[in-house]
C-alpha positions in Angstrom: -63.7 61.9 -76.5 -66.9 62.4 -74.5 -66.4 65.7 -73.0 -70.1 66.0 -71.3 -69.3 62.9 -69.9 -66.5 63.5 -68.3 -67.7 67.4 -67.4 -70.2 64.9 -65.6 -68.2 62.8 -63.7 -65.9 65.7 -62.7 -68.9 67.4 -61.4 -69.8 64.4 -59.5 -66.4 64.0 -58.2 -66.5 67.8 -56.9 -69.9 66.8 -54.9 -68.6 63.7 -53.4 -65.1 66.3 -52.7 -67.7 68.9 -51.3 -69.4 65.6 -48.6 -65.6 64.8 -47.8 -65.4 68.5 -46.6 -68.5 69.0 -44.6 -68.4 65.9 -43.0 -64.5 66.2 -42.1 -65.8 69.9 -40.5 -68.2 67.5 -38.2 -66.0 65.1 -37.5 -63.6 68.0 -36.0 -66.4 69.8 -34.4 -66.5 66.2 -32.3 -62.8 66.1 -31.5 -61.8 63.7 -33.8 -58.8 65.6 -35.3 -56.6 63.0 -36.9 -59.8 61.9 -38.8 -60.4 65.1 -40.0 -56.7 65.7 -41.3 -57.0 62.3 -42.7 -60.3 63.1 -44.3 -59.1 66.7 -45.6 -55.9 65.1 -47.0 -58.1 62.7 -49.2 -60.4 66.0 -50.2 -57.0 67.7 -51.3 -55.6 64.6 -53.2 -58.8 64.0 -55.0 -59.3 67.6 -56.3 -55.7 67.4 -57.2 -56.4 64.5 -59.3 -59.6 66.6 -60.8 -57.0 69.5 -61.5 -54.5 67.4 -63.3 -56.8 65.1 -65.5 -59.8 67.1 -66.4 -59.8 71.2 -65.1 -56.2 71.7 -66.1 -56.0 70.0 -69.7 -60.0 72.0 -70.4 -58.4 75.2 -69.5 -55.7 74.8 -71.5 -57.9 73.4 -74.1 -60.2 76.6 -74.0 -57.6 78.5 -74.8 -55.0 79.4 -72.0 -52.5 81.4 -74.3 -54.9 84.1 -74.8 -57.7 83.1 -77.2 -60.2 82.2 -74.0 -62.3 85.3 -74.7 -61.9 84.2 -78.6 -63.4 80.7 -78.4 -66.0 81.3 -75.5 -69.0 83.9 -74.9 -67.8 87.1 -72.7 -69.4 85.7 -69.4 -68.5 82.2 -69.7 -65.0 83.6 -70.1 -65.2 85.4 -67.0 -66.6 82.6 -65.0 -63.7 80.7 -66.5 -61.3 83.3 -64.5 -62.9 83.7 -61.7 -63.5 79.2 -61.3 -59.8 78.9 -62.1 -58.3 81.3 -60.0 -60.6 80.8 -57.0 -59.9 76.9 -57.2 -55.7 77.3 -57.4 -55.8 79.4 -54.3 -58.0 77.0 -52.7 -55.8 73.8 -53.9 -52.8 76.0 -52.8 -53.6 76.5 -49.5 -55.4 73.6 -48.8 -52.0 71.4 -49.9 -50.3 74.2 -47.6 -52.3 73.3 -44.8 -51.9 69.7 -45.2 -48.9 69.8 -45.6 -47.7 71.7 -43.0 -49.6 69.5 -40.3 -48.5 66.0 -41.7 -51.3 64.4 -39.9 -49.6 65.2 -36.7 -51.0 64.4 -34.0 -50.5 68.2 -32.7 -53.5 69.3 -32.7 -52.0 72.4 -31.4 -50.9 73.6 -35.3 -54.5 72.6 -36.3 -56.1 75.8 -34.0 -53.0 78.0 -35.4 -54.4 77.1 -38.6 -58.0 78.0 -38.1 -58.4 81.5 -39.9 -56.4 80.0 -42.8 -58.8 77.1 -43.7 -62.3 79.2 -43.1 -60.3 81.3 -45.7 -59.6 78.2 -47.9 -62.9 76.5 -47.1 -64.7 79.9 -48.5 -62.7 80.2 -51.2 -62.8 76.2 -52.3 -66.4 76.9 -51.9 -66.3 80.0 -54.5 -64.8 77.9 -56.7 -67.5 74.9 -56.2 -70.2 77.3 -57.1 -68.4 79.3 -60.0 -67.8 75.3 -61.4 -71.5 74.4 -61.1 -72.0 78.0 -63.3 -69.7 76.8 -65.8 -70.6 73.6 -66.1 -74.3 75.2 -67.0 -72.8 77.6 -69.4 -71.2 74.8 -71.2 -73.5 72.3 -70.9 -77.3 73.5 -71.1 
C-alpha cells in the first residue's frame, strides 16, 4: 500500500474540507443559514470519513498503545498529539453542533451556537495546520 499517496489525497481532501468551511462562513455572513448547516454537515461527514479510513487506522498504525515515541522522532511524536487531539475535539463538537441543529430551519439555535463553533472553527483549524506539519515531518 501506497502510504504517500494516500497521505496525499487525505491532505487534499482536508483542503477541499477547509474551502467547504470558509465558504459555508460566507454563505452565513449572507443569511443563507440552511445552506450553511447544509454545507457544514457535508464538512463534518467528510472529515469523518478522513478519520475513519486514513487518520484513525495511521494513528493506530504509528503506534497507539504506547510505542508512538518509540517508532517516531520526539517532535513528530508531539505533533502527532497535539494533530490528534486538536482534530477529535474539533470532530466532536462539530458533530455536536450539527447535530443538535438538524438542519432546522431555527436559525434561532444557530446564534446560541456562535461561541461554540468560533471555538470549533479555531480548533479544526489547529488541527489543519498541525496536519500540514505532520504531513512534512513524514513526508519530506
Amino acid at each position: 500500500m501506497d502510504y504517500f499517496l494516500i497521505a496525499q489525497i487525505n491532505l487534499v481532501l482536508q483542503v477541499v474540507i477547509a474551502a467547504i468551511l470558509v465558504t459555508s462562513y460566507l454563505v452565513k455572513r449572507r443569511g443563507k443559514f440552511l445552506k450553511h448547516g447544509i454545507m457544514m454537515a457535508v464538512g463534518i461527514a467528510l472529515s469523518m470519513v478522513s478519520f475513519l479510513l486514513v487518520m484513525g487506522p495511521s494513528l493506530y498504525s504509528l503506534g497507539l498503545g504506547g510505542s508512538l515515541f518509540e517508532n517516531l522522532p520526539f517532535n513528530t511524536s508531539i505533533t502527532v498529539i497535539l494533530h490528534a487531539s486538536f482534530g477529535s475535539v474539533a470532530e466532536i463538537l462539530g458533530l455536536w453542533i450539527v447535530a443538535s441543529w438538524r438542519l432546522k430551519r431555527d436559525y434561532q439555535l444557530c446564534i446560541r451556537r456562535k461561541k461554540a463553533m468560533r471555538v470549533t472553527f479555531l480548533l479544526w483549524l489547529t488541527s489543519l495546520l498541525s496536519g500540514i506539519a505532520l504531513f512534512a515531518q513524514l513526508y519530506q
